[in-house]
N, CA, C and O atoms as CSV, one atom per row, in Angstrom:
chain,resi,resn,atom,element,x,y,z
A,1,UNK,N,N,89.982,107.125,94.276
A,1,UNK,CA,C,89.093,107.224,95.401
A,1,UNK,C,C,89.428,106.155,96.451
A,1,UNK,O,O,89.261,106.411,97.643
A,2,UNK,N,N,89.887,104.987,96.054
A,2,UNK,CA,C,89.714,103.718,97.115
A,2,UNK,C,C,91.213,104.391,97.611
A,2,UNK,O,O,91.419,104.096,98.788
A,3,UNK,N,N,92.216,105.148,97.066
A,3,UNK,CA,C,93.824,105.309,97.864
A,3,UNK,C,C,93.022,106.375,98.444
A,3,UNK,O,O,93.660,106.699,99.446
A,4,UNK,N,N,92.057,107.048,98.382
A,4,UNK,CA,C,92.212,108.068,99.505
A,4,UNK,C,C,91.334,107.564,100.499
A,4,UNK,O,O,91.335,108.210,101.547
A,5,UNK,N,N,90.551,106.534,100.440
A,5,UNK,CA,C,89.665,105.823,101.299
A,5,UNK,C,C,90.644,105.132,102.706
A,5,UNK,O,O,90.465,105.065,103.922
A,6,UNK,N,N,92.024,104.576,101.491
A,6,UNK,CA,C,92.845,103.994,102.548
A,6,UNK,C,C,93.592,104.732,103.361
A,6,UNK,O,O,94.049,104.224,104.385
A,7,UNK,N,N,93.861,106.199,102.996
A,7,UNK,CA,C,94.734,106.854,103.086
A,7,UNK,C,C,93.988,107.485,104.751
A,7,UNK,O,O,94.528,107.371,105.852
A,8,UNK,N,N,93.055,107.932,104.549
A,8,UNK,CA,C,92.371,108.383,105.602
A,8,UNK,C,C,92.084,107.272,106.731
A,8,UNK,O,O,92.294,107.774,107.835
A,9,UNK,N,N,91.724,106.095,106.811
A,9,UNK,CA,C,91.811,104.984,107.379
A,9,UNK,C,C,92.949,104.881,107.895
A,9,UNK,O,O,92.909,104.725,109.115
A,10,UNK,N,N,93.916,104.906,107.460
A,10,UNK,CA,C,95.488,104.661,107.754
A,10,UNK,C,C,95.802,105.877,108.917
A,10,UNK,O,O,96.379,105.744,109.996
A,11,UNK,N,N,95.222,107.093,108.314
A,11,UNK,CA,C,95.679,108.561,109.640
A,11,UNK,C,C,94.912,108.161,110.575
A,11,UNK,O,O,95.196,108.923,111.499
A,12,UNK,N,N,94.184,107.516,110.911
A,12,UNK,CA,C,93.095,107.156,111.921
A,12,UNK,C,C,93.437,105.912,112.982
A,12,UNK,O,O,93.066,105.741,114.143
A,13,UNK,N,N,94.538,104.885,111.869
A,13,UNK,CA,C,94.985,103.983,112.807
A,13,UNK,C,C,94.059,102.874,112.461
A,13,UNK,O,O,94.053,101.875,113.180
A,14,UNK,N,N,93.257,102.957,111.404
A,14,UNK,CA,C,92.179,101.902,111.319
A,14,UNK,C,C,92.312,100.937,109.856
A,14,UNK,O,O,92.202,101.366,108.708
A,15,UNK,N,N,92.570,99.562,110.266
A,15,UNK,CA,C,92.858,98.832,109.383
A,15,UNK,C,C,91.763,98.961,108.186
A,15,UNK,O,O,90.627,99.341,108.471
A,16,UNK,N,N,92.129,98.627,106.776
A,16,UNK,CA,C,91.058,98.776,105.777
A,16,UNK,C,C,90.391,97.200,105.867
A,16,UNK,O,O,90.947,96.136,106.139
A,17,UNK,N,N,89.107,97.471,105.557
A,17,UNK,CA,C,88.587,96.277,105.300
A,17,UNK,C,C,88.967,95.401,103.973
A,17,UNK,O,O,89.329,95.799,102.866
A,18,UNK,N,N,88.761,94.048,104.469
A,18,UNK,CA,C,89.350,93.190,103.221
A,18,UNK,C,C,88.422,93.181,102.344
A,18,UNK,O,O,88.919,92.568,101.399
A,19,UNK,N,N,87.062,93.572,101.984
A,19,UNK,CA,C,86.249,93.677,101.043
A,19,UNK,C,C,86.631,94.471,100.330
A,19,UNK,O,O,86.208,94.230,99.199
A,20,UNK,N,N,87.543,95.784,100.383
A,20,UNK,CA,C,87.908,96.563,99.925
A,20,UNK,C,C,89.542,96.343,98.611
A,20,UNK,O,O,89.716,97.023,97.599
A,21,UNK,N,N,90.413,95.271,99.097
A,21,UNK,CA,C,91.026,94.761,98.517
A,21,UNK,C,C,90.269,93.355,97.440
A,21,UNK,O,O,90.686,93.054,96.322
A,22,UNK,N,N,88.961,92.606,98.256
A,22,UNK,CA,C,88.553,92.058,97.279
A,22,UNK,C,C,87.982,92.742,95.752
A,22,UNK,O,O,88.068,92.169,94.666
A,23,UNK,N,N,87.486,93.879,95.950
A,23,UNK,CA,C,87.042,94.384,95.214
A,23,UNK,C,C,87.637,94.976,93.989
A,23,UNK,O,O,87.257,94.977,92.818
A,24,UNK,N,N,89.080,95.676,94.814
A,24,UNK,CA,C,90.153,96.274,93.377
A,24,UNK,C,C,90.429,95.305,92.360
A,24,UNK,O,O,90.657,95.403,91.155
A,25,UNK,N,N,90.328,94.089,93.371
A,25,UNK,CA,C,91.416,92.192,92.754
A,25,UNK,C,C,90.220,91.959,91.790
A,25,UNK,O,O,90.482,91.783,90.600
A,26,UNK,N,N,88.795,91.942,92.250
A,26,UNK,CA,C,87.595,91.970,91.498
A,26,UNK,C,C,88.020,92.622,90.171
A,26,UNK,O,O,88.306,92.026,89.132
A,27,UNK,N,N,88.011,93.848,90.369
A,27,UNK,CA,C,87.983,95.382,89.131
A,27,UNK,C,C,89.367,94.842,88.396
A,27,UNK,O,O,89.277,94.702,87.176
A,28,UNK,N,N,90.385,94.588,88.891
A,28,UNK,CA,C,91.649,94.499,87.845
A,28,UNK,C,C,91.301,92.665,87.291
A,28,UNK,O,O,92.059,92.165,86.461
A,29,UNK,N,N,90.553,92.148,87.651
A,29,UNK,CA,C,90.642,90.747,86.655
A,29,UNK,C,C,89.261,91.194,85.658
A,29,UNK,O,O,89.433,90.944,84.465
A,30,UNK,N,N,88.474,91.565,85.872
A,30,UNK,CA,C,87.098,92.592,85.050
A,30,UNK,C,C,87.846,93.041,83.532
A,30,UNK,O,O,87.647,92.845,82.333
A,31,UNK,N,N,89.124,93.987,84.671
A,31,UNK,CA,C,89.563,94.785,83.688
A,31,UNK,C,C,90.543,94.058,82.359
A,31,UNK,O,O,90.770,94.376,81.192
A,32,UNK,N,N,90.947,92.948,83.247
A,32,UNK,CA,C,92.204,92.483,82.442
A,32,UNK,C,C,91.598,91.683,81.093
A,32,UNK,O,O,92.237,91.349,80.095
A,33,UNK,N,N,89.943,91.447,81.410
A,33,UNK,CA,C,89.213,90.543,80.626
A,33,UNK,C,C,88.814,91.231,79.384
A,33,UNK,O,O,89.015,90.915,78.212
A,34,UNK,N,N,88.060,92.475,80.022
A,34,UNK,CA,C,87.598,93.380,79.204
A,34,UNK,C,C,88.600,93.974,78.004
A,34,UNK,O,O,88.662,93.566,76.844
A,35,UNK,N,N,89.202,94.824,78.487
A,35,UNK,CA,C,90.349,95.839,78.339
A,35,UNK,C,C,91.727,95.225,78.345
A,35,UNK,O,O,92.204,95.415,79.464
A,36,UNK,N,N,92.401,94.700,77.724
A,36,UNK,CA,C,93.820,93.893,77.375
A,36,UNK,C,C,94.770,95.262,77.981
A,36,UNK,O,O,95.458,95.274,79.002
A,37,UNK,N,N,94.527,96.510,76.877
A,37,UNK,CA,C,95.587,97.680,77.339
A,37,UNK,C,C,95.385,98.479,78.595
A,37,UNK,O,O,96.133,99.405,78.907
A,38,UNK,N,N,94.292,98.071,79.348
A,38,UNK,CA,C,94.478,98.767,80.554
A,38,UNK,C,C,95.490,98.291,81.399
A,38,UNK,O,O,95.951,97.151,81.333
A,39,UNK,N,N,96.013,99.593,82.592
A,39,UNK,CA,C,96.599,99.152,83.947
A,39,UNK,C,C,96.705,98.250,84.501
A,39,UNK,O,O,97.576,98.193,85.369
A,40,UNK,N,N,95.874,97.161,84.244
A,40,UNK,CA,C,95.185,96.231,85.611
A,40,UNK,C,C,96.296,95.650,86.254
A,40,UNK,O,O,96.180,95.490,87.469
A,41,UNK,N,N,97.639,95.200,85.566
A,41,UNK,CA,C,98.649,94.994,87.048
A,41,UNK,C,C,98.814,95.834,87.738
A,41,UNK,O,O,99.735,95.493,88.481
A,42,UNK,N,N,98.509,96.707,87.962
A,42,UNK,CA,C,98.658,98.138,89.055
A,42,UNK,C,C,97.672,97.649,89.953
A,42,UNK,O,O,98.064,97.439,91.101
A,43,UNK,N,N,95.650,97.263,89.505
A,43,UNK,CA,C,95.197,97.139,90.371
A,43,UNK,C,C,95.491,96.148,90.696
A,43,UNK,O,O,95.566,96.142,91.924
A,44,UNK,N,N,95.866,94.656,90.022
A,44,UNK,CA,C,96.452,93.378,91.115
A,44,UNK,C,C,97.283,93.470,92.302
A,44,UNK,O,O,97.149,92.746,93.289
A,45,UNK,N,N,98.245,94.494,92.152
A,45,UNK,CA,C,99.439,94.819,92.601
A,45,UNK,C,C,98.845,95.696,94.337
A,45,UNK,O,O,99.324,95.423,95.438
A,46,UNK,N,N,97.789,96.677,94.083
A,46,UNK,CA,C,97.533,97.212,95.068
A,46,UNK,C,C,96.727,96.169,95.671
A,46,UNK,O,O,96.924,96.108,96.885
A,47,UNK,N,N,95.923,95.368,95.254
A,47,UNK,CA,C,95.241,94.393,96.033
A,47,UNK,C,C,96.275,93.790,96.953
A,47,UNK,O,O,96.254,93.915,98.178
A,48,UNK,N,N,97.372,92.986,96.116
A,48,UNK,CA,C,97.782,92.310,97.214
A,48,UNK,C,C,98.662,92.890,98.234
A,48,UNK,O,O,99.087,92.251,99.196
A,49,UNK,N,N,98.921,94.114,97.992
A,49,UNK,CA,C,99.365,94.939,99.228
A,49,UNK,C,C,98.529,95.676,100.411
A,49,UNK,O,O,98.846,96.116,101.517
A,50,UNK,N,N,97.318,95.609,99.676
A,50,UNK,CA,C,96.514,95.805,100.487
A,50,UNK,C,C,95.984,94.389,101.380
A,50,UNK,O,O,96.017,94.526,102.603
A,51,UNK,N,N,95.677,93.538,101.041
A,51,UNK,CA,C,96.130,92.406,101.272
A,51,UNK,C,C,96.955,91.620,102.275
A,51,UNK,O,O,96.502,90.801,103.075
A,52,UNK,N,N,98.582,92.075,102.089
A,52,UNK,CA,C,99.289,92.035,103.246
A,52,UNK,C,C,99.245,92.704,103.982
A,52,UNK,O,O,99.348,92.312,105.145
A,53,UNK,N,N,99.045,94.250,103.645
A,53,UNK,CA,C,99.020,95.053,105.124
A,53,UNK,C,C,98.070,94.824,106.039
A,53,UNK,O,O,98.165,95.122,107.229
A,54,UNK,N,N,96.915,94.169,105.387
A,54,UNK,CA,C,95.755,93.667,106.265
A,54,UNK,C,C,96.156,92.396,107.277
A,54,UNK,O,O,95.682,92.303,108.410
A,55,UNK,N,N,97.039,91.491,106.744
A,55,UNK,CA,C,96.905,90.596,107.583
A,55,UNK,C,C,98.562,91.189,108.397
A,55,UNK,O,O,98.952,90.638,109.426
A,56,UNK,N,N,98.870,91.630,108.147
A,56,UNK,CA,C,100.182,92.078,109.388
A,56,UNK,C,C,99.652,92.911,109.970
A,56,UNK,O,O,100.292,93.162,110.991
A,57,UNK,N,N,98.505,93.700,109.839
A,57,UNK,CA,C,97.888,94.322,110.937
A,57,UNK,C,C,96.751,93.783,112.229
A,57,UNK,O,O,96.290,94.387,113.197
A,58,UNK,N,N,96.523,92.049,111.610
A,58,UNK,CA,C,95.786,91.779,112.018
A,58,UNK,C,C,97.019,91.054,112.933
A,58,UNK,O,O,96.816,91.295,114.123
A,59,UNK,N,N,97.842,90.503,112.791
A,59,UNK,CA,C,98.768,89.485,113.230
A,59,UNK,C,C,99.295,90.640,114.299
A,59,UNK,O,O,99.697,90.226,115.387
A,60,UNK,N,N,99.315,92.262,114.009
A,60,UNK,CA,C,100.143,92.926,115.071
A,60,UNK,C,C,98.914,93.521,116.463
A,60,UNK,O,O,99.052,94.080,117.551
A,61,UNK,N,N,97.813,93.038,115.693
A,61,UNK,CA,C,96.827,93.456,116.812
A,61,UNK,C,C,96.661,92.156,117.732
A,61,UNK,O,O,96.148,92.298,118.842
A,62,UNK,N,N,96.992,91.155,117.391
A,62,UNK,CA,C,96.545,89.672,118.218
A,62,UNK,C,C,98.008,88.860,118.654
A,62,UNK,O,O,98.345,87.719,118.973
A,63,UNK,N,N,98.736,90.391,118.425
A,63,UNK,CA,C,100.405,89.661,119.294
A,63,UNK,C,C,99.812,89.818,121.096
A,63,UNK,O,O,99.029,90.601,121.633
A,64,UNK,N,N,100.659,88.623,121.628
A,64,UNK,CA,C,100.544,89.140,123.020
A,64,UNK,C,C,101.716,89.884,123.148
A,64,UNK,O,O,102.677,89.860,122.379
A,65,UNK,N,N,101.557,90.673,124.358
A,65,UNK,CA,C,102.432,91.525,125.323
A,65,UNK,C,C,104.051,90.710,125.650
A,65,UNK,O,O,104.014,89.490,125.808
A,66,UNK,N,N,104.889,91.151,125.704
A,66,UNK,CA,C,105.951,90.939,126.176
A,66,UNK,C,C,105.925,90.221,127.642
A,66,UNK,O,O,105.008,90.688,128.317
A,67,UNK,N,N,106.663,89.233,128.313
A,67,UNK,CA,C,106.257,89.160,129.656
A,67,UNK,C,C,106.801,90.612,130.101
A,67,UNK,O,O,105.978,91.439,130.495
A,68,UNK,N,N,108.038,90.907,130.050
A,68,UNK,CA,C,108.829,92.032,130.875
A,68,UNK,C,C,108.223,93.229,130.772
A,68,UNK,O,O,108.409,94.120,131.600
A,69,UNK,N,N,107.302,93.373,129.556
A,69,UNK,CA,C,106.583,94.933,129.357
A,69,UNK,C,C,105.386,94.950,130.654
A,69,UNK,O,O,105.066,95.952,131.293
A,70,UNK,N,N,104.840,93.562,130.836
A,70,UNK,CA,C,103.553,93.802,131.662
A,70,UNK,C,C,104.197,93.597,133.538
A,70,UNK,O,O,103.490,93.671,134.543
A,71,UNK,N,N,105.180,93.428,133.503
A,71,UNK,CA,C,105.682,93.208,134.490
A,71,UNK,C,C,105.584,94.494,135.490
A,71,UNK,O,O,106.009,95.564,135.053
A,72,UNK,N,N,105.075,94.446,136.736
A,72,UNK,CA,C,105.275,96.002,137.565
A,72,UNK,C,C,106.482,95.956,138.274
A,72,UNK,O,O,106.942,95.002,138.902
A,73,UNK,N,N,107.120,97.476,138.059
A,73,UNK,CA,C,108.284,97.190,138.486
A,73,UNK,C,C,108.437,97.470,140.587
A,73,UNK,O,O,109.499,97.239,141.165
């Protein structure tokens, strides 16, 4: 459910919220406590990619402009 949460977010152009990566990182250390044979490096793994894509999206929204792009010709 949370990959299709992102998945749809993503066709939209809209960064996922980081509560949303806190939460998997939450569920896979839960899990890793609980449950020894579960997945849970899968959910660590999507956290922190979710994770980075968050902050390179944040870093590509708060780039400035090129001088030469804003330039009129």
């Amino acid at each position: 459910m949370v990959g299709l949460i992102v998945l749809w977010l993503d066709r939209r152009g809209i960064t996922p919220p980081s509560f949303i990566a806190w939460s998997l990182g939450i569920l896979g250390v839960v899990d890793a406590v609980i449950l020894i044979t579960t997945p849970w490096p899968l959910f660590l793994l999507a956290c922190i990619l979710l994770f980075a894509g968050g902050r390179r999206a944040a870093v590509r929204a708060n780039a400035v402009p090129h001088a030469d792009a804003t330039r009129m010709p």
